[in-house]
C-alpha positions as a Markdown table, in Angstrom:
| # | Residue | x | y | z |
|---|---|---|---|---|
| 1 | Unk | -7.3 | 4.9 | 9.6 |
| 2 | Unk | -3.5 | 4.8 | 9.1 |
| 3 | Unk | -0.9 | 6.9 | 7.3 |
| 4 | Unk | 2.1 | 6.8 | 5.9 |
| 5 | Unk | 3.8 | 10.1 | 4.2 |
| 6 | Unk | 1.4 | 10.8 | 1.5 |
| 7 | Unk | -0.5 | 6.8 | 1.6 |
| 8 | Unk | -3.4 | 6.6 | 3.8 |
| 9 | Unk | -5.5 | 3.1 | 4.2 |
| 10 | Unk | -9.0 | 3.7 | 5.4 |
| 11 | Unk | -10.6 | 0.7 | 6.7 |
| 12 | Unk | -14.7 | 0.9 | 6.5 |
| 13 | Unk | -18.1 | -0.9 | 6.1 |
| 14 | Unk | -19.2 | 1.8 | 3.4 |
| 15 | Unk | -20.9 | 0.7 | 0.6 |
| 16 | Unk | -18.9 | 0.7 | -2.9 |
| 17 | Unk | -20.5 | 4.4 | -3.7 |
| 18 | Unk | -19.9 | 5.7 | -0.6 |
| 19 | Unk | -16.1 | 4.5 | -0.7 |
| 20 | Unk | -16.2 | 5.9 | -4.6 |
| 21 | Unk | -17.4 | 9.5 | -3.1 |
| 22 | Unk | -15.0 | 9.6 | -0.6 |
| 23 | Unk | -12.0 | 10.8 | -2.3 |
| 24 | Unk | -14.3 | 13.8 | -4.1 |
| 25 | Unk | -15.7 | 14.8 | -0.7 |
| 26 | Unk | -11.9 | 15.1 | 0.6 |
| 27 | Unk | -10.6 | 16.6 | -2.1 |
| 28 | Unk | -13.6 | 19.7 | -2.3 |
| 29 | Unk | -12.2 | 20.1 | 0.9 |
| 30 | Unk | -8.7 | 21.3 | -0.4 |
| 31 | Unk | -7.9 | 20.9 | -3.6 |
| 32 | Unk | -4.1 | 19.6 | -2.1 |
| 33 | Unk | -2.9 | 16.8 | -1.6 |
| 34 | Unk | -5.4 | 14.7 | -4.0 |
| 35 | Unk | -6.9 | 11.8 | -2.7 |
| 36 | Unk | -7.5 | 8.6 | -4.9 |
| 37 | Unk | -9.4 | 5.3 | -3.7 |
| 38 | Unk | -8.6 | 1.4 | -4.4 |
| 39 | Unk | -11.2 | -0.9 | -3.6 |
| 40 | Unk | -10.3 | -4.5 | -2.9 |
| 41 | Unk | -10.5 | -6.8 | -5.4 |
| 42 | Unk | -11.0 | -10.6 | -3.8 |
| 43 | Unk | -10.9 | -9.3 | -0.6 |
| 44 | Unk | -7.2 | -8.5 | -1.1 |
| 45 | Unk | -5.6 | -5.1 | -1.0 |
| 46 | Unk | -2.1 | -3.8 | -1.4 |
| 47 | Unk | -0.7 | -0.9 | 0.7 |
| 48 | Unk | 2.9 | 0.0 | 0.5 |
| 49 | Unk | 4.7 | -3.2 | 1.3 |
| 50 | Unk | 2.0 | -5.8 | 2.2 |
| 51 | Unk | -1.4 | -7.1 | 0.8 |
| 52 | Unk | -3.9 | -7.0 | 3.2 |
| 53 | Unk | -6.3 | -10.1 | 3.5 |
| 54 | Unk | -9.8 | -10.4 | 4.8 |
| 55 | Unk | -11.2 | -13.1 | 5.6 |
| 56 | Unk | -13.6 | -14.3 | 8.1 |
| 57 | Unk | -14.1 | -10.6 | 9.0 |
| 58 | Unk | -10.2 | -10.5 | 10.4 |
| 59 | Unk | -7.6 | -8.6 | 8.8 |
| 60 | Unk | -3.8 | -10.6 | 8.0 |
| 61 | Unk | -1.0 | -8.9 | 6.0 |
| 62 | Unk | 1.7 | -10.9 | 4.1 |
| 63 | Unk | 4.3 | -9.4 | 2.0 |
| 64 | Unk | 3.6 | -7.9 | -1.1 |
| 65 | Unk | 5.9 | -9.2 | -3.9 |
| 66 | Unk | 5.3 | -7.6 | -7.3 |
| 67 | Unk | 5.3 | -10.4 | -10.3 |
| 68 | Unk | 8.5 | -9.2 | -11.9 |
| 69 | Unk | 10.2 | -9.8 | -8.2 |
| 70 | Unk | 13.7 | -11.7 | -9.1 |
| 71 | Unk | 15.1 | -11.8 | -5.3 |
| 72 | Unk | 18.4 | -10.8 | -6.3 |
| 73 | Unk | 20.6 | -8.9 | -4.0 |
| 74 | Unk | 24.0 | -7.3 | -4.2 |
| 75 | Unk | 27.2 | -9.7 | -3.4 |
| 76 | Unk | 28.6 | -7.8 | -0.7 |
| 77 | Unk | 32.1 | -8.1 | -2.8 |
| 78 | Unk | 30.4 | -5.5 | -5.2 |
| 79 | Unk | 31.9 | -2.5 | -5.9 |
| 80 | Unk | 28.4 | -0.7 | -5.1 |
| 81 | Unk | 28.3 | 1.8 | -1.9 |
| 82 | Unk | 27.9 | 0.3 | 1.6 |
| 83 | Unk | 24.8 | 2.9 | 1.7 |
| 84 | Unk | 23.3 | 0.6 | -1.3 |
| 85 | Unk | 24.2 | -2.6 | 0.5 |
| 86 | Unk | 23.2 | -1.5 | 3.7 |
| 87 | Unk | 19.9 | -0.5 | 2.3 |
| 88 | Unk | 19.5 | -4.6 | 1.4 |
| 89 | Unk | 18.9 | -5.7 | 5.1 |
């Protein structure tokens, strides 16, 4: 179990309906916040910042890069705010 303001990875040996009832089960609990699930799809999962590998029943995280990443940052010479360059590192 980990959370992270309002994201929360569960990490279990539940079969796909019991992972599917989960989120119904917590969410006749209260009905706020409401809970969604994401099951892994070749055992890979993203969450927040990384994607989450399993493989030979360990657990490795690499960075998560979405497909329209363009790794541009802002020249420091930029007449953007030193909050928004800051923000960069």
């Amino acid at each position: 179990y980990f959370r992270y303001v309002d994201d929360i990875l569960i990490i279990c040996n539940d079969t796909e309906t019991d992972i599917n009832q989960m989120p119904a089960d917590f969410n006749n609990i209260h009905p706020n916040p409401t809970f969604t699930s994401e099951l892994e799809i070749d055992n890979k999962l993203n969450f927040l910042d990384i994607t989450i590998h399993k493989q030979d029943n360990c657990l490795q995280a690499t960075i998560c890069r979405k497909l329209t990443t363009t790794d541009c940052i802002i020249p420091y010479s930029s007449n953007h705010p030193n909050e928004q360059k800051h923000a960069a590192l």
